[in-house]
C-alpha positions, 0 to 999 in steps of 0.5 A: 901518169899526170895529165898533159895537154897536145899542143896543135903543132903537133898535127899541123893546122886544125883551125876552122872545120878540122877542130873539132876531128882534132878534139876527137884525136887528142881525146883519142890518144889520151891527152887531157886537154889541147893547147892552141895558137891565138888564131885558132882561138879567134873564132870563138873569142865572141863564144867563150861559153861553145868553145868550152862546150866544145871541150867539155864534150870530149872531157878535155880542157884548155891547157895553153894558148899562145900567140 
């Protein structure tokens, strides 16, 4: 089966302090990476480099980000 990322619609808002349990979930349920809104990628836009230490982590990458 090929890889697919989760988008974060799927469980609802999971910026701020839930982020990281959500990274937990998809790499739990299997999915290669996430796919997130803008505004969940805002606080990191200053930490590019511990946002993908964040995924890196966990063995996910960014697959999408939209508006």
């Amino acid at each position: 089966m090929p890889p697919f990322a989760c988008m974060e619609l799927l469980w609802g808002g999971v910026s701020g302090a839930s982020f990281e349990a959500w990274l937990d979930e998809v790499r739990g349920a299997g999915f290669a990476g996430v796919g997130v809104h803008a505004a969940t990628l805002r606080p990191f836009l200053d930490d590019a480099r511990g946002f993908d230490t964040l995924l890196a982590r966990r063995g996910r990458v960014l697959g999408a980000a939209g508006r």
